[in-house]
C-alpha positions as CSV (number, residue, x, y, z in Angstrom):
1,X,-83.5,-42.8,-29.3
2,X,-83.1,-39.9,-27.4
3,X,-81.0,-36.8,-28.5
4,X,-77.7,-35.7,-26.9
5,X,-77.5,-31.9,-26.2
6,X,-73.5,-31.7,-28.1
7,X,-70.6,-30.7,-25.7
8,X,-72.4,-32.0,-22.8
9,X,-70.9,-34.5,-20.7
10,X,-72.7,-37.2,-18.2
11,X,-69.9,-37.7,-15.9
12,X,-68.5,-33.9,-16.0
13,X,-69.9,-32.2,-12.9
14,X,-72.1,-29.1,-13.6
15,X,-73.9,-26.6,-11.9
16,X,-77.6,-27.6,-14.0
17,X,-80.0,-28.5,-11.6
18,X,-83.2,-30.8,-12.6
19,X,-85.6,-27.6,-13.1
20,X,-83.4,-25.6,-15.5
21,X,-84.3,-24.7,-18.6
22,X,-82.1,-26.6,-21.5
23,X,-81.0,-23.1,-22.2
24,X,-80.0,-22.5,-18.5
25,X,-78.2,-25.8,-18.5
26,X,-76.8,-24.9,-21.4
27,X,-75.1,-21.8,-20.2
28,X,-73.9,-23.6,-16.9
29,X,-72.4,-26.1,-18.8
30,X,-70.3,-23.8,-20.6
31,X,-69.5,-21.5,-18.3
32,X,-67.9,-24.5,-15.9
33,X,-65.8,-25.7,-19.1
34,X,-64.5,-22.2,-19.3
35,X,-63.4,-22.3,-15.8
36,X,-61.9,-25.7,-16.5
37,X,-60.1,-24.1,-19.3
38,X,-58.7,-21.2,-17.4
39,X,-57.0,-22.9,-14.3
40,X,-54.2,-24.3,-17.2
41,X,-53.4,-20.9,-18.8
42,X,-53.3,-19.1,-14.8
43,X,-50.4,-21.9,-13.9
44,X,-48.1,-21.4,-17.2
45,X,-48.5,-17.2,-16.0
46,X,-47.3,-18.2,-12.3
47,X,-44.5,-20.1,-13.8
48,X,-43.1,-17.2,-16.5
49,X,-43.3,-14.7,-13.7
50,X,-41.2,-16.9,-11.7
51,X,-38.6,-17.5,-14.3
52,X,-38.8,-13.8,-15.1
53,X,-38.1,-12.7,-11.5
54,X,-35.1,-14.7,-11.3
55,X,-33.9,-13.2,-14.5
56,X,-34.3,-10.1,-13.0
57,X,-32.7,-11.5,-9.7
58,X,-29.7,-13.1,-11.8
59,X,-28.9,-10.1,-13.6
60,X,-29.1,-7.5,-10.5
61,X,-26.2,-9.9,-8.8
62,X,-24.4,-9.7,-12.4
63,X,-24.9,-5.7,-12.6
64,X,-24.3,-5.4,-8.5
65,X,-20.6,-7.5,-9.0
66,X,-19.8,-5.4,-12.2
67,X,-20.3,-2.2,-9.7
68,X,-18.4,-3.5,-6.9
69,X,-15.5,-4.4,-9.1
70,X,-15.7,-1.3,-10.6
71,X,-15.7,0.9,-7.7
72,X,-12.8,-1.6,-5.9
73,X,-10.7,-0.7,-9.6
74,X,-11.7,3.1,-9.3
75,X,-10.0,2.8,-5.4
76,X,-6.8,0.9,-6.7
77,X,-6.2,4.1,-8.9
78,X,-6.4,6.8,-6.6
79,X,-4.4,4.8,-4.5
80,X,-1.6,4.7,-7.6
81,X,-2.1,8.0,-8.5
82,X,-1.4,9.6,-5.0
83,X,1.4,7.3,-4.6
84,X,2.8,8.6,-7.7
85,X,2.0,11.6,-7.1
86,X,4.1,11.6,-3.4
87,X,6.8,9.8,-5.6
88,X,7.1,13.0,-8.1
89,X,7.3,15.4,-5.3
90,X,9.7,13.4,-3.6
91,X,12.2,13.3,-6.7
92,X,11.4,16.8,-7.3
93,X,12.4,18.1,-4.2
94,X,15.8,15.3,-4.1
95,X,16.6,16.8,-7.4
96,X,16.4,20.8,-6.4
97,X,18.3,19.8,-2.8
98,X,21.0,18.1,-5.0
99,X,21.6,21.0,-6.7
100,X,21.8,22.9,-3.3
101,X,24.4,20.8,-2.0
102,X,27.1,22.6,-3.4
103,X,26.3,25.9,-1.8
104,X,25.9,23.9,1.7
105,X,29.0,23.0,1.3
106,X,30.5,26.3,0.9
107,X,28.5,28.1,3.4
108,X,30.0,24.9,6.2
109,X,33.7,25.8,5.0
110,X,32.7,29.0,5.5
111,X,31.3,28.5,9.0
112,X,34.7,26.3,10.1
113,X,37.0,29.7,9.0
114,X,35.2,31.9,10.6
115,X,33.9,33.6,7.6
116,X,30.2,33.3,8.2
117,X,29.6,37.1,9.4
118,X,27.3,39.8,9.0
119,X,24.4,39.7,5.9
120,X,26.0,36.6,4.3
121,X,25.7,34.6,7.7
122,X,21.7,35.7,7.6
123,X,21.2,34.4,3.6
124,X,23.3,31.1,4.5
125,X,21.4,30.4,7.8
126,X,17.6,31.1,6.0
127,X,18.6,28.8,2.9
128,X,19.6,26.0,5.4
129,X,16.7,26.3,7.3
130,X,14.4,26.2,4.5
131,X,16.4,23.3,3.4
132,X,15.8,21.4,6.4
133,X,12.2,22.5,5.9
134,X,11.9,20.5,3.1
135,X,13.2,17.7,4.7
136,X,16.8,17.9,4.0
137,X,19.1,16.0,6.8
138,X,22.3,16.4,7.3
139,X,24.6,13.0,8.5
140,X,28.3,12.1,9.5
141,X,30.8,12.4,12.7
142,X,33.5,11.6,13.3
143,X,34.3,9.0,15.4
144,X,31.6,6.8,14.5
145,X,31.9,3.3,12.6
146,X,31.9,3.1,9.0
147,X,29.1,1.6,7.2
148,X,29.3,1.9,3.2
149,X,25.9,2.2,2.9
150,X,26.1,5.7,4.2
151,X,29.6,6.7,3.7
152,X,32.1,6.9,1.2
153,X,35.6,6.6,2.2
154,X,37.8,8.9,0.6
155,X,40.9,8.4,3.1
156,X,42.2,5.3,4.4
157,X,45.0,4.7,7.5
158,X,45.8,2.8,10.5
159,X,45.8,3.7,13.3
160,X,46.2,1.7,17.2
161,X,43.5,3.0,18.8
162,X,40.7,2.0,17.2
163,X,39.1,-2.0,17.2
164,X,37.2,-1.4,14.0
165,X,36.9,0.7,10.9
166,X,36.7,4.0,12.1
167,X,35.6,7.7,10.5
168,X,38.4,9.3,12.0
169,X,37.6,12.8,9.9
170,X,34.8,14.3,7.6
171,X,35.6,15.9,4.4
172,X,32.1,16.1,3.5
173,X,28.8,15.8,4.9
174,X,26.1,13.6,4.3
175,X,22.6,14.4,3.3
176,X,19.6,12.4,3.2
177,X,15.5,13.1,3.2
178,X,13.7,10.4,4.9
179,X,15.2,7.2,4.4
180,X,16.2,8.8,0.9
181,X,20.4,9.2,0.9
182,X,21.2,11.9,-1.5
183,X,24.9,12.0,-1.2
184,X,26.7,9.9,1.5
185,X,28.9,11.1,3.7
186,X,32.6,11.3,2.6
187,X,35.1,10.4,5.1
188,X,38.7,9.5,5.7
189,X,38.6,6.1,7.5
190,X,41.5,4.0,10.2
191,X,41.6,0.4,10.8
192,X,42.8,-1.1,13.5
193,X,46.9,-1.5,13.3
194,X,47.9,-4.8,11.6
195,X,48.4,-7.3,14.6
196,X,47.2,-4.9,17.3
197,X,44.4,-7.3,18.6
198,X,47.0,-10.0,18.0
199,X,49.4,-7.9,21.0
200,X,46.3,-7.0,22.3
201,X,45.1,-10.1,23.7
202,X,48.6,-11.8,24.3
203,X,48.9,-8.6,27.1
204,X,45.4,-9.6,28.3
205,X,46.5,-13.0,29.2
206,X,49.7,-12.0,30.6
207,X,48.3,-9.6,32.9
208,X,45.9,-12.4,34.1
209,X,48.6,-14.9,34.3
210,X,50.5,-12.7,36.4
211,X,47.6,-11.7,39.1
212,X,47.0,-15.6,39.6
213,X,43.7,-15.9,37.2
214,X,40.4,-15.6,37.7
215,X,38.8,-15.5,41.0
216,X,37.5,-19.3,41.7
217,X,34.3,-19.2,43.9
């Protein structure tokens, strides 16, 4: 019967060669069972660092949109806050012009009369030029068509020589800044007379009647 050196096996390839001594194949035998043994553990570490790295990788993409959205929020309110900001000043300035209309309106009676003279005529012209400074515009004539987004009629006639509404006079001037109106403009208005365009074009095809019609060819 012959004895079995323990953890040795026939068929397990070994690096013992015919003259070693049974402690040398001893020691070969174990160390190529530790190297069998180690391959297993160096796999399971290749696959944790991969699952670790993307982790790493999912969490940078998590922290990189939590950035971007952040700094795309921290834009959005500078925007606001400079377009409020615009928006205060505007009212501001609407609100102190306002308040100046008053006095515009005295120094332009004033001008009309003849009254605008000497040290007065300096303080009016410097306020109105600082006034248009700040953007304040002045709007109305007469002779041009009413619109009631810009005027307010305060008078109202007829009158035959006019086709449509008509400002026929300005009792007070508009102001606007920008595309802001402040006051509109207040005006006396005429219409055309009541069955004027009727006469009107009745004339029109008399006269043509009369000279034959229209030239033919």
């Amino acid at each position: 019967m012959t004895e079995e050196t323990p953890g040795f096996d026939e068929n397990e390839p070994t690096d013992v060669s015919p003259g070693d001594t049974p402690e040398a194949a001893e020691s070969k035998a174990a160390s190529s069972a530790d190297k069998a043994e180690g391959a297993a553990p160096a796999g399971d570490a290749t696959v944790a660092l991969t699952a670790q790295l993307d982790q790493v990788r999912t969490a940078l993409g998590e922290r990189t949109a939590d950035l971007q959205r952040l700094q795309a929020e921290y834009q959005n309110y500078r925007r606001r806050v400079e377009r409020d900001r615009i928006q205060v000043k505007e009212i501001a300035i609407a609100s102190l012009l306002t308040e100046l209309l008053p006095t515009l309106d005295d120094i332009g009676r004033a001008r009309e009369h003849g009254e605008l003279v000497g040290g007065f005529k300096s303080v009016a012209e410097s306020l109105e030029t600082v006034a248009a400074k700040m953007g304040l515009q002045q709007f109305g004539k007469e002779g041009e068509p009413f619109d009631p987004m810009v005027h307010e009629a305060l008078m109202h006639s007829y009158a035959p020589d006019v086709t449509e509404t008509t400002c026929v006079a300005v009792l007070q001037p508009g102001y606007r800044i920008g595309e802001r109106t402040i006051r509109p403009a207040r005006v006396a208005v005429a219409e055309p007379q009541p069955g004027a365009q009727t006469v009107k074009e009745a004339d029109e095809a008399s006269e043509e009647k009369e000279s034959g019609g229209p030239d033919e060819g």
